[in-house]
N, C-alpha and C positions, 0 to 999 in steps of 0.2 A: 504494500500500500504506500503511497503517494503520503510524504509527510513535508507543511509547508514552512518554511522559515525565512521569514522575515529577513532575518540577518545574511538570509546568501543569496537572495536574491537584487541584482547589479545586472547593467546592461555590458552585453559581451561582445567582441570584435573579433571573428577568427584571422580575416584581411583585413587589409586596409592600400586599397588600391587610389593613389596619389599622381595627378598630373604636374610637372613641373612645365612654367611656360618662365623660359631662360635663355636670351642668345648667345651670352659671353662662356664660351666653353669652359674657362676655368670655374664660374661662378656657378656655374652647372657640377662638374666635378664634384665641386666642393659640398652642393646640395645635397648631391644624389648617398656620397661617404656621408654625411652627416643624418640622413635620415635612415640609410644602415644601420645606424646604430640603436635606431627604436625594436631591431631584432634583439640585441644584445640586451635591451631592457625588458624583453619580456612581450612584446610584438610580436607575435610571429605573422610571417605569411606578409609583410609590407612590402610593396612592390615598389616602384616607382615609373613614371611614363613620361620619357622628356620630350618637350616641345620647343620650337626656335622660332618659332613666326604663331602670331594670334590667330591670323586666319588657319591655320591648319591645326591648331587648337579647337577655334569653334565647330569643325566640318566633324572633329571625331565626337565632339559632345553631342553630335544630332544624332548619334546610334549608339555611342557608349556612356558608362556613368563610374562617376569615379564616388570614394569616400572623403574626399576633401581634392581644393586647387592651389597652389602655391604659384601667384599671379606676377611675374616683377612688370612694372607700370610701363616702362619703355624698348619696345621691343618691335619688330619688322611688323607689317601687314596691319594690324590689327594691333594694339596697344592692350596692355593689361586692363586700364580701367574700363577700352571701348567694351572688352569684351563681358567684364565685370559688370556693366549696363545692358547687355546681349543677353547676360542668363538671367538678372532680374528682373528686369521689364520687357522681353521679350519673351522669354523659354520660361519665367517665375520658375526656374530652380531652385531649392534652398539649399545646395550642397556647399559647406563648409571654403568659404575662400579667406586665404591672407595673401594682403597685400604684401609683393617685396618691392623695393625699390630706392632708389638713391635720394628721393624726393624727402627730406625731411621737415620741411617747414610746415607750421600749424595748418596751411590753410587746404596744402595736400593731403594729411592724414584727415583730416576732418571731411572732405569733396570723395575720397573712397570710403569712409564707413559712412556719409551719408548715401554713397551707392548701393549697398549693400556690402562692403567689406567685414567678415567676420572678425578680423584681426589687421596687423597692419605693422612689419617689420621693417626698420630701416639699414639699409646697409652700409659699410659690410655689416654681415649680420653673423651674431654670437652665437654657433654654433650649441652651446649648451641653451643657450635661452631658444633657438627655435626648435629645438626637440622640445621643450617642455611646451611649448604652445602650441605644436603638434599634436602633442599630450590630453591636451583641454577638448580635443576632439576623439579620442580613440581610448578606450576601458582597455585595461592590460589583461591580456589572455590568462593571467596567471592557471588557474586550476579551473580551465572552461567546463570541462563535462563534468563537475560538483559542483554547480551553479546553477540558480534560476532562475531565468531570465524573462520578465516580464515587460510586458510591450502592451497597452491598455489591460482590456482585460482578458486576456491571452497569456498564459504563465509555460514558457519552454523549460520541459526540464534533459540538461545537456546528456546524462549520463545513460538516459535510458530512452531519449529521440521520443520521449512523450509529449502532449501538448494537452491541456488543461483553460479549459474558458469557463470564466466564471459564469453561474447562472444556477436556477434552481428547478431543475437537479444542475449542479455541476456537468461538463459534457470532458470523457477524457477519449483520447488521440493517440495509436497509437503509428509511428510512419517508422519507413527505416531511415536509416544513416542517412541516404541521400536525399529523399523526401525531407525529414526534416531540414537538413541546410537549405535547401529550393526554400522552407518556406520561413527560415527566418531571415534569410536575404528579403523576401519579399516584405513582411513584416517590419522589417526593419526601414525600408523604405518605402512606408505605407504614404501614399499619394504621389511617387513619383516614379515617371517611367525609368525601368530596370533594364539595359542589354540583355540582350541575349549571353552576349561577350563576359558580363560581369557575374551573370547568373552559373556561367559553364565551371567559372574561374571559384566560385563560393562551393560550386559543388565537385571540385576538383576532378574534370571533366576539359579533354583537350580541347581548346574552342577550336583550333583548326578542322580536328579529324569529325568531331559528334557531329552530325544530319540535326537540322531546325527537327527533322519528326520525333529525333528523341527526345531532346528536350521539350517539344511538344507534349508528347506522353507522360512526361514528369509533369508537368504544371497539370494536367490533366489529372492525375492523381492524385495530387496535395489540393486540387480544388475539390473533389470526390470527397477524398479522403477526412479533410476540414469543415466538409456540408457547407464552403465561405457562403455562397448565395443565401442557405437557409441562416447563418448567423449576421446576414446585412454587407455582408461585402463581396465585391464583385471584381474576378480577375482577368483584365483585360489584355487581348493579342493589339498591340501598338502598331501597325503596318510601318515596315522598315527599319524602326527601334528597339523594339522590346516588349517586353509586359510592366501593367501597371495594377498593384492591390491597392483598392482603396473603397470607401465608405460607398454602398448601393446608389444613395440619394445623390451624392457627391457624381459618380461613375455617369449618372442618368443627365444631371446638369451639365456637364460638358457633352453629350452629344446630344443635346436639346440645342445650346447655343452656337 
């Protein structure tokens, strides 16, 4: 039996898949070793994906999705902040950005967080300080599968790939291994659309070699399998993007408009 504790239940990260948008190759280097080291602290599974030009930034954010963007303000094609205005007034993404860049004066840090900048480093930048502000975004994998990991009312428990919605009667879940990662990737990014690419990558599944019909049949499952539609949420095929979990009512309002 399913016993619940308060005290171990913490939100969990098994990736943490990171865009770097950087054209100064050393400065890049230097990001990329520096955020290696959030393995060494107990991160596992942190990737990084570097980028040199904004425009080729924004083209991959139209089919993939990252866990955070490490944005520097001046750079080819497309500039950090233009892009930075692309994912919130344009795409309303709310995926995790810090600003980097050379710009320090008050009236710059102020014009990107009232963009939507989540954070906002100036360089050169302190290597220990932006791992820990990296930090403020990602729960340390420490002892994942003894942990309960609650996402409204939805309670993952890691060790046993069960899932637990509150309600009365209580409603318990039980998926496998892979099932459940499909669906707390999904979960985890309730209302925003999910690659295909990022989905493959949580269920460690080669995104080159797997056919869309597999992973089709997975989402197929964990929708079956979670009854989402009978508990109010609807999980949608994004044509050319991905899938998107989120609220029934919510699901219905964007394709009404």
């Amino acid at each position: 039996m399913l016993q619940f504790d308060k005290n171990l239940e913490r939100n969990l990260g098994e990736m943490m898949r990171i865009a770097l948008l950087e054209d100064e190759l050393p400065q890049m280097q230097l990001l990329v070793a520096t955020l290696e080291t959030l393995t060494v602290a107990g991160y596992e599974n942190t990737s990084c994906e570097q980028f040199t030009d904004g425009e080729m930034l924004r083209t991959t954010l139209r089919t993939d999705s990252f866990d955070l963007l490490i944005l520097d303000w001046n750079v080819p094609g497309l500039d950090g902040l233009e892009l930075l205005r692309w994912l919130r007034d344009y795409r309303r993404l709310t995926v995790p950005v810090i600003m980097l860049s050379a710009r320090g004066a008050e009236r710059d840090v102020a014009e990107a967080l009232s963009a939507g900048a989540n954070d906002y480093v100036i360089k050169p930048f302190r290597p220990i300080e932006l791992v820990a502000r990296v930090k403020r975004f990602r729960t340390p994998q420490e002892t994942a599968k003894g942990w309960v990991e609650t996402i409204g009312e939805w309670k993952f428990f890691h060790e046993s790939a069960t899932v637990i919605r509150a309600g009365l009667p209580p409603q318990l879940f039980t998926l496998s291994e892979r099932e459940f990662s499909l669906a707390i990737a999904l979960f985890r990014n309730l209302g925003r659309v999910v690659s295909r690419f990022y989905l493959l990558e949580a269920t460690n599944q080669d995104a080159r070699s797997s056919s869309t019909r597999i992973l089709d049949n997975q989402i197929f499952k964990v929708r079956r399998k979670l009854l989402l539609e009978t508990n109010g949420l609807q999980l949608q095929t994004i044509y050319g993007q991905g899938y998107r979990l989120a609220p029934s009512h919510a699901a219905e309002r964007d394709l009404d408009s």
